[in-house]
C-alpha positions in Angstrom: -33.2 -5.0 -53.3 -34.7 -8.2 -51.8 -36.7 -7.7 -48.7 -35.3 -9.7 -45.2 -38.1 -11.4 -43.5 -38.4 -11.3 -39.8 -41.2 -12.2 -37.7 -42.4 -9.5 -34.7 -41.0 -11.8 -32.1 -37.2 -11.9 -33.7 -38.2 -8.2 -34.6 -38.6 -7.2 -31.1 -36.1 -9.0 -29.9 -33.4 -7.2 -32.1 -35.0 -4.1 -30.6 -34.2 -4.9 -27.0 -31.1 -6.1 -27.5 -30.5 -2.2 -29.5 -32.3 -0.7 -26.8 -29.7 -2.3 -24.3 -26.8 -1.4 -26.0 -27.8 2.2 -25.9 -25.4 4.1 -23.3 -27.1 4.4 -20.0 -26.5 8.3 -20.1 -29.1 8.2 -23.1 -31.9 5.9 -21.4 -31.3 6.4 -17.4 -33.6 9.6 -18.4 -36.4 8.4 -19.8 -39.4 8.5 -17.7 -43.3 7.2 -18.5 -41.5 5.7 -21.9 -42.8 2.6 -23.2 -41.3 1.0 -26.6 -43.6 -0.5 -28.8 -43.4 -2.5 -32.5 -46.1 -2.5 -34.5 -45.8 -3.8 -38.6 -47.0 -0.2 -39.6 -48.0 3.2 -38.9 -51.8 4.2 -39.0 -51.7 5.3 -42.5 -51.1 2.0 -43.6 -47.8 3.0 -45.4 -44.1 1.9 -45.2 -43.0 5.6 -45.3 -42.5 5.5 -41.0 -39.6 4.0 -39.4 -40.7 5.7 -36.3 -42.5 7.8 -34.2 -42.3 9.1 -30.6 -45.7 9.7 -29.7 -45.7 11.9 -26.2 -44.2 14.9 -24.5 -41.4 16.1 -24.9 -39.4 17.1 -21.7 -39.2 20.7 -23.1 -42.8 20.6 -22.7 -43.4 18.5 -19.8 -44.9 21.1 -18.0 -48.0 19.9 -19.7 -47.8 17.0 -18.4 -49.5 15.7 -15.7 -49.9 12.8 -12.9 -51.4 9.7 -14.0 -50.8 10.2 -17.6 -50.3 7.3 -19.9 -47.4 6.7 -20.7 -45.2 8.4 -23.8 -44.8 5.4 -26.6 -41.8 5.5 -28.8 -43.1 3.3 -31.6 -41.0 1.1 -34.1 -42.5 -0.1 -37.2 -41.3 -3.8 -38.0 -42.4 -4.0 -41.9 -41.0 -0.8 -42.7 -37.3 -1.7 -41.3 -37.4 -4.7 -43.2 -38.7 -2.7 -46.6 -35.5 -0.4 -46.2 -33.0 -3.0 -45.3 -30.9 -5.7 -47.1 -29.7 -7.4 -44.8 -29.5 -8.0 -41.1 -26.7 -6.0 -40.5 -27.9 -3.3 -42.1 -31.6 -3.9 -39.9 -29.3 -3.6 -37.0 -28.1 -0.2 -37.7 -31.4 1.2 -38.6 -33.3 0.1 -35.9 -30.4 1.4 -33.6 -30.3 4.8 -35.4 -34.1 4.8 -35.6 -34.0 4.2 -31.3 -31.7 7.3 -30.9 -33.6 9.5 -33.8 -36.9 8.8 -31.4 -35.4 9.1 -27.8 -33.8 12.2 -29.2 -37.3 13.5 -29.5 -37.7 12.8 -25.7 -35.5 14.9 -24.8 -37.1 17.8 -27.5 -35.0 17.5 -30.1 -36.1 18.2 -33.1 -36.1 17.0 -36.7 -34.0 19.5 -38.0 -31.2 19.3 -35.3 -31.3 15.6 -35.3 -30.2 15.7 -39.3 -27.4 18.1 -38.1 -26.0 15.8 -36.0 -26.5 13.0 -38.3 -29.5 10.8 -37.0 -32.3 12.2 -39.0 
C-alpha cells in the first residue's frame, strides 16, 4: 500500500473540518478538551492512532479547578501509514475523533468495539 503524504497543516485542517461535522449532541459536552496533532506518540511508533489523555467524566470527581486541560491527541504519521487514500484518511480520522471523545464520556475500549468504533 503506498503511503499518502500530508503535511501537519492540511492534516489538521482535515481534523477540524471532522471535528465540525461531528453532531453537536457529541461535542456540546465536552468540557476542558483541547485537540491536538502531533506526527507520533511518545514511543516513537506508528501503532497509535489516538489517545485521549484526561479524565474521564465517570471520574471527574477527581478532577479539580484549575486543571489543565484533557487533550484528545491525533497522531498525523500514523493516519497516513494506515490509509490509502484520502478518502479513506477521512474516515479514520473521523472514526478515530468518535473512538477518543467516546473515552470522554468513559467509555471504554471494550464497549467502543461493540458498538463498532474500536
Amino acid at each position: 500500500m503506498a503511503v499518502i503524504q500530508m503535511d501537519a497543516e492540511a492534516f489538521e485542517a482535515l481534523v477540524v473540518e471532522e471535528l465540525d461535522a461531528l453532531p453537536d449532541d457529541m461535542v456540546d459536552g465536552l468540557e476542558n478538551v483541547v485537540f491536538v496533532v502531533e506526527d507520533r506518540g511518545e514511543d516513537g511508533t506508528l501503532d497509535l492512532l489516538g489517545l485521549y489523555d484526561g479524565w474521564s467524566l465517570t471520574e471527574r470527581e477527581r478532577y479539580g479547578m484549575g486543571e489543565l486541560p484533557d487533550r484528545i491527541i491525533l497522531y498525523r504519521e500514523a493516519h497516513l501509514a494506515v490509509c490509502a487514500d484520502h478518502a479513506t484518511l477521512r474516515d479514520e480520522v473521523h472514526t478515530t475523533l468518535v473512538h477518543e471523545i467516546a473515552h470522554f464520556y468513559g467509555i471504554d475500549d471494550a464497549r467502543l468495539h461493540e458498538l463498532g468504533w474500536g
